[in-house]
N, C-alpha and C positions, 0 to 999 in steps of 0.2 A: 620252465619254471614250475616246482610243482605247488599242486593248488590246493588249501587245507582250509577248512570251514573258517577260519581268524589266524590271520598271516599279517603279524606288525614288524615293519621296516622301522628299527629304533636309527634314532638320527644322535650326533655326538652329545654332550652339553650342551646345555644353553650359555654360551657365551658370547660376548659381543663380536666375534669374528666365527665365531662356528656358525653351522648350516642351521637353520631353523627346524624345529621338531617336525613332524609331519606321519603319518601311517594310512595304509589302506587297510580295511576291513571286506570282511564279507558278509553281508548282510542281507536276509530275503532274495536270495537270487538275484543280488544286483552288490556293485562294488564303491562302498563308501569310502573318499578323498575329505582326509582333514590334515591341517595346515597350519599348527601356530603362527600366531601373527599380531602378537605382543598385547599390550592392557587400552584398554578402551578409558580414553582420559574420562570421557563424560560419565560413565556407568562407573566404571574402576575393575570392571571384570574382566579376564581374559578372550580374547579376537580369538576367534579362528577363519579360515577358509575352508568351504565343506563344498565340495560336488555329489555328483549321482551317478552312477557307468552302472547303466544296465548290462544283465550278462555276468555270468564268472567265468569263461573260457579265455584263450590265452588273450585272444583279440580285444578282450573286454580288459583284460590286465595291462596290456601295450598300453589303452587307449587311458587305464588312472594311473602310469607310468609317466604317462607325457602330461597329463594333469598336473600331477605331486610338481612335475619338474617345473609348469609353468608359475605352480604357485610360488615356487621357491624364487623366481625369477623376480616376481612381480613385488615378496615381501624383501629379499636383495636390494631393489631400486629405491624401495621406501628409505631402506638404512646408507645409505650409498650415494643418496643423491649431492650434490653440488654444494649445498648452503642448508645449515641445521639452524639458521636465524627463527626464532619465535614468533610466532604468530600477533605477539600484543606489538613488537617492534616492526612486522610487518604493515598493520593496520594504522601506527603511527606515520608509518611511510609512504602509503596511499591516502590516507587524509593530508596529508601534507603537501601531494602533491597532483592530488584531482582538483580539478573545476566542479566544485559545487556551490548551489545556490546557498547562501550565509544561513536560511532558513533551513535548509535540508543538509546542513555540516552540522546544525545545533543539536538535529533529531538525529543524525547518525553516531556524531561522538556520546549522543546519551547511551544508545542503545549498545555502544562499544566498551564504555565503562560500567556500565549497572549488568550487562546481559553477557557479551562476548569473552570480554576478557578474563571474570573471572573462572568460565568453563571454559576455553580452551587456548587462553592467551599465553600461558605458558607449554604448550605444543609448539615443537620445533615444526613449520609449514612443510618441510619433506616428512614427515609422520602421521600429515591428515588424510584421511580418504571418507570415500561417499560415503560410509557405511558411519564414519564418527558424527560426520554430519548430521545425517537420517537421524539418529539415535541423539542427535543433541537437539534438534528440532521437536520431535516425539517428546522428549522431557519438557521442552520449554509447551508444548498444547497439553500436558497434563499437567506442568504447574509452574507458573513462570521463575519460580525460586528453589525450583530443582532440587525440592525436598527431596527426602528419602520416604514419603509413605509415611511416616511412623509420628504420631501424635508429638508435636513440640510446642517451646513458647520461639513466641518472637524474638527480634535479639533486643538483648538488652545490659545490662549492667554485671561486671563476674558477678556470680553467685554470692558471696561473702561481703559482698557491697549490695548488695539488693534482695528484697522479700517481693518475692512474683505475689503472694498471696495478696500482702498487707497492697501492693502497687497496683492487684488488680489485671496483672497480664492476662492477655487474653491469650488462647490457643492457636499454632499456625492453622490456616484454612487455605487450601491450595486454591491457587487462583492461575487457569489456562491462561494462558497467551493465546490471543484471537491469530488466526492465518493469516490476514494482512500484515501484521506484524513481523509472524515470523516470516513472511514471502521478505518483508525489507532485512532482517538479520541476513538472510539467503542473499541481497542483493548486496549487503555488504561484505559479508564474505567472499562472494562470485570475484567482486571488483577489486580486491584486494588479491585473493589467488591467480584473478587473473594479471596484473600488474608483477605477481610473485613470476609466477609464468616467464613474460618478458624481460624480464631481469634478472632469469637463467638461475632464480635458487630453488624451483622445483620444475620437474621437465612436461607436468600436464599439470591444469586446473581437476580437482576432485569434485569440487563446488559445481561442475561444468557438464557432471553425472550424476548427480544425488537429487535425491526427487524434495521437491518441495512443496508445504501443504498448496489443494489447489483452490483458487481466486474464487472468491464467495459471490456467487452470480447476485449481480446486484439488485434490488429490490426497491427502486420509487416508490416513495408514496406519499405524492401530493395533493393538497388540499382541495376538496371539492369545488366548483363552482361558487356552487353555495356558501361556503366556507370561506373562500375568497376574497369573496363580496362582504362579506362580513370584517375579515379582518381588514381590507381596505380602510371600509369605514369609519373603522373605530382609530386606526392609524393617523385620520386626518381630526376625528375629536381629539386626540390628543393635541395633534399640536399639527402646522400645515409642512412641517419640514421636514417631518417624522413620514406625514402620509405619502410626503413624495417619494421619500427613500422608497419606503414600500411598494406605492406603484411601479416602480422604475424597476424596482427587482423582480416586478411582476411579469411586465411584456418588456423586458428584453432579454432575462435570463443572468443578466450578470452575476460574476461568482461578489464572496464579499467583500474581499479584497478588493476588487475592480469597481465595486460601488465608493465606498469610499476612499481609492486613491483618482476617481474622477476627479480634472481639474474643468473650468469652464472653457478651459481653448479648445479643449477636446469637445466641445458640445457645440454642433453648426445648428443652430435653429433656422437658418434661413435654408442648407439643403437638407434639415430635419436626418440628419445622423449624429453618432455620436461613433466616435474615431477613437476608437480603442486601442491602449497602444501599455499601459503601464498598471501594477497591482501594486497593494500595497499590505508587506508581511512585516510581522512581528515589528514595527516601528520603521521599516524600509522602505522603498519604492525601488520595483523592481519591475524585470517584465512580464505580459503574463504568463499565466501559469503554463501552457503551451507553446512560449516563446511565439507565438502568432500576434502580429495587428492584422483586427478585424474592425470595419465599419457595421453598426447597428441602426438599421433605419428605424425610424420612428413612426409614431402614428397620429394624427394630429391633436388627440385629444391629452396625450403624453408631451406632443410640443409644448402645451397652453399653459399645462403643469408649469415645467420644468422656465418658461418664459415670466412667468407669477413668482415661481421659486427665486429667479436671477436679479428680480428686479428688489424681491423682499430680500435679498440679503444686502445687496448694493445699499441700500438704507438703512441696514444692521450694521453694515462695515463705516458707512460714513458718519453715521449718528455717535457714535464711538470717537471719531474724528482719525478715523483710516482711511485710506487710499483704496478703493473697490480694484482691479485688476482679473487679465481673465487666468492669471496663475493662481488665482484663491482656488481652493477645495471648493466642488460642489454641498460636498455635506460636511462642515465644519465638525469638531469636536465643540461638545458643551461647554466646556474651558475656555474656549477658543471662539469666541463671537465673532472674530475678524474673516474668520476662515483660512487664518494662516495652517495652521495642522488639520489634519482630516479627522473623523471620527473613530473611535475607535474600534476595529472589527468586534472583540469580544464585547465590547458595551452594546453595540445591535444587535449580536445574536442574545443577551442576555433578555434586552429590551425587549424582542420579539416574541421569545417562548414567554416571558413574563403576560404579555399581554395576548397571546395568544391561549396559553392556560385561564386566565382570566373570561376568557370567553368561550372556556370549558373545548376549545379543539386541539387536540394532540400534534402537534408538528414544530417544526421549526425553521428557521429563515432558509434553508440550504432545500426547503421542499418545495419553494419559489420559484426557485431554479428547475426544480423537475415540475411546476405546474405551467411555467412558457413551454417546458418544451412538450407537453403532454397535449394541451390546448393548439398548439400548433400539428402538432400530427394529427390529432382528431380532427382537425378544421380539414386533415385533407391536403396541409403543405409537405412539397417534398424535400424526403429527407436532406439531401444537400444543404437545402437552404438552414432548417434548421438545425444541422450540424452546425453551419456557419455560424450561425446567429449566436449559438454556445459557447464556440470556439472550440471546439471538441479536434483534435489532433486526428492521424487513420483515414483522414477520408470518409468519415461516416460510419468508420468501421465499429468506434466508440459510442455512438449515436445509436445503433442499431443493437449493441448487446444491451444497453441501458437499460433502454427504450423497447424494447422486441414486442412485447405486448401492444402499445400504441400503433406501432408501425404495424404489425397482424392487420389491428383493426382497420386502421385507416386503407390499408389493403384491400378489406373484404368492405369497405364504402364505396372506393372506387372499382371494384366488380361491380358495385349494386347498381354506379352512376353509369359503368360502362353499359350494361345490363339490359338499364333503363333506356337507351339511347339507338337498340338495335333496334333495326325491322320488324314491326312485328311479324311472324311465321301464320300463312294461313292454313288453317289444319285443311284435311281434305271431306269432304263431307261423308259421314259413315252409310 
C-alpha cells in the first residue's frame, strides 16, 4: 500500500444500509482512525470513533486497517440489533415489572418523567452507548435542565400572550444536579438496560460501562456533647413526649422512620430492648430500610423514660375514652391523641431544626443518628456492635466509610490502653 502524508478511504453515502463513513489519516508520525457513528441525541452533534496507531509503516497501516474494520463492526450492531423499541417504552416496562419499594417507585418515576425521558426516551435502546450516557450525565452536573449556555427566561406563556417584562420573569440560572442524584438516574438506567438485556432487544447493557459521577464520601457531623445536652434539655421544656422522642434518637440511633413507626409491642421493658422490625415512609409501614430486624438494647436510664412515656399515654388514650393497646404508636401524631397514627416524620424533622436553630446550633435530627454512633466508637465500642445497633447493611463495611474518622480514633485509644497495659521495659543502666 503506498504511504502519503493524508490518505482518506472515502466510504459510499450515508444511507441507511450503506457502510458508515470512516478515514485514516496521517498525523505527527502516528495514524489517526475516525469513524462516523451518527448524532449524539443529548448534545445533537455528530459521534465519532477516533483511535491512535503509533507508527506510519505498513504494520502501523494493518494494525488502523483492522481498527476502521472493528469500528465499523461495532457501529453495524448498534443499527442491526434485534429490537428498535424506545427507551421511554423500555422504562415503562421495567417499572412495571420490578419489585420496588412504593417510596422508591414514587422517586424513580419522578426522576424518569422530569429528567430521563425528555433527554433520551425517544432513543431507540439499540442506539445508546456509554459515551450518550457520559455526556447526558455531564449535562445533567452542569445543569440539571440541560440548557444550552445561553442566557434564557424560564418557561412560561407564548410570547404574544405574555409580557416577561411587565410579569417580571426572572432569568434561567443553571442549577447542577448533585452526583447522588445522578448515581440514582445511572441506577435507573443500569436497571432498565439491563432488563433490556434479558429480553433480547439489545445484545449488551452500555449503562454497564459508562462511568458514573463518583459517591460523595460522606461527611457526619454530629452535635457536640455539649450541644446535646443542650438540646435534650430543652426537648423535655417543651413538652415530656417530645423529650423522649429526642432521647430515644439519641442512644439508640434510630433512623426517623423507625422512631416513629415504633409500635409498644415492639418495646420489652422487662428484657430492656426494643425489637426492631418495621419503618414508616411517606404514610406506609414498611420494612426497614435495610430489610434487617435488629434488637436495640437499652440502658436503664432510657428504660425509666420510655416506662414514664407508656404509662402517660395509657392515660391520654383512656381519658379520651379509648382503649390503651400495645398496637398504639409509641409517638402519636399531634392529631392523633389516641395514638392510633404515628407522628409525622417531616413534622419532627421540621420540629427539631426549629428548635435546635432556636438554640443557635446548626444541625439537624438525622445528625443524632451520627452522634450514637460517634459516642459509641469514641467510648471504644467495637465496630460490629455499633454497626448493629444502626442497622447498617455490609457487615460493617457501611459503618466503617461513614464513620472512618471515629473508628481511626477509637483505634489509636486502644493502642494507648493496649500501650498502657504492657510491661514496663527496664532500660539498662548507662
Amino acid at each position: 500500500m503506498a504511504l502519503g502524508t493524508s490518505i482518506l478511504k472515502a466510504m459510499s453515502a450515508a444511507r441507511p444500509n450503506s457502510r458508515p463513513k470512516g478515514n485514516i489519516e496521517e498525523r505527527g508520525g502516528a495514524l489517526r482512525v475516525r469513524l462516523y457513528a451518527g448524532t449524539d441525541p443529548v448534545t445533537g452533534r455528530q459521534s465519532y470513533l477516533r483511535a491512535t496507531i503509533p507508527g506510519t509503516n505498513k504494520a502501523a497501516w494493518d494494525k488502523a486497517d483492522a481498527k476502521l474494520a472493528e469500528f465499523r463492526t461495532q457501529v453495524a450492531k448498534q443499527r442491526s440489533a434485534q429490537s428498535s423499541v424506545k427507551l421511554s417504552y423500555a422504562l415503562d416496562e421495567w417499572l412495571r415489572t420490578t419489585e420496588l419499594a412504593e417510596s422508591t417507585r414514587h422517586t424513580y418515576e419522578g426522576y424518569v418523567s422530569r429528567t430521563i425521558e425528555p433527554a433520551l426516551g425517544g432513543v431507540a435502546v439499540n442506539k445508546l452507548t456509554a459515551r450518550m450516557l457520559e455526556t447526558f450525565y455531564t449535562e445533567l452536573r452542569r445543569c440539571r435542565a440541560r440548557c444550552n449556555g445561553k442566557p434564557s427566561i424560564e418557561k412560561h406563556a407564548k410570547a404574544d400572550e405574555h409580557d416577561c417584562a411587565e410579569a417580571g420573569c426572572k432569568p434561567h440560572s443553571c442549577k447542577p444536579m448533585g452526583n447522588s442524584t445522578v448515581r440514582q438516574i445511572h441506577a435507573i438506567l443500569s436497571g432498565t438496560l439491563d432488563a433490556a438485556e434479558r429480553w433480547d432487544w439489545i445484545s449488551s447493557n452500555p449503562a454497564r460501562v459508562a462511568r458514573k459521577p463518583k459517591q460523595k464520601r460522606p461527611e457526619p457531623d454530629p452535635p457536640t456533647p455539649a450541644e446535646a445536652a443542650r438540646l435534650s434539655e430543652r426537648a423535655f421544656e417543651m413538652d415530656e413526649d417530645w423529650g423522649t422522642l429526642v432521647w430515644l434518637a439519641m442512644t439508640t440511633g434510630m433512623r426517623r422512620g423507625e422512631l416513629v413507626g415504633l409500635r409498644f409491642s415492639r418495646v420489652d421493658l422487662d428484657e430492656e430492648v426494643i425489637d426492631l422490625r418495621r419503618n414508616w415512609v411517606r404514610g406506609v409501614e414498611k420494612g426497614t430500610k435495610t430489610h434487617q430486624n435488629r434488637r436495640i438494647a437499652l440502658d436503664s436510664e432510657t428504660v425509666t423514660l420510655l416506662k414514664e412515656h407508656k404509662e402517660r399515654v395509657r392515660e391520654r388514650v383512656e381519658r379520651i375514652g379509648a382503649s390503651f393497646t400495645e398496637d398504639l404508636f409509641v409517638f402519636g401524631g399531634r392529631k392523633t391523641p389516641d395514638h392510633s397514627e404515628p407522628y409525622s416524620p417531616n413534622a419532627i424533622t421540621q420540629r427539631y431544626k426549629d428548635m435546635a436553630t432556636r438554640l443557635g446550633i446548626s444541625t439537624h435530627l438525622h445528625s443524632l443518628r451520627h452522634y450514637s454512633a460517634t459516642e459509641l466508637l469514641t467510648a471504644g465500642v467495637d465496630l460490629p456492635t455499633v454497626s448493629g445497633r444502626l442497622g447498617h447493611g455490609g457487615g460493617g463495611a457501611t459503618t466503617l466509610r461513614v464513620y472512618a474518622a471515629w473508628v481511626a480514633a477509637s483505634d489509636r485509644k486502644a493502642a494507648e490502653i493496649l500501650g498502657s497495659r504492657m510491661p514496663k521495659r527496664n532500660k539498662p543502666a548507662e
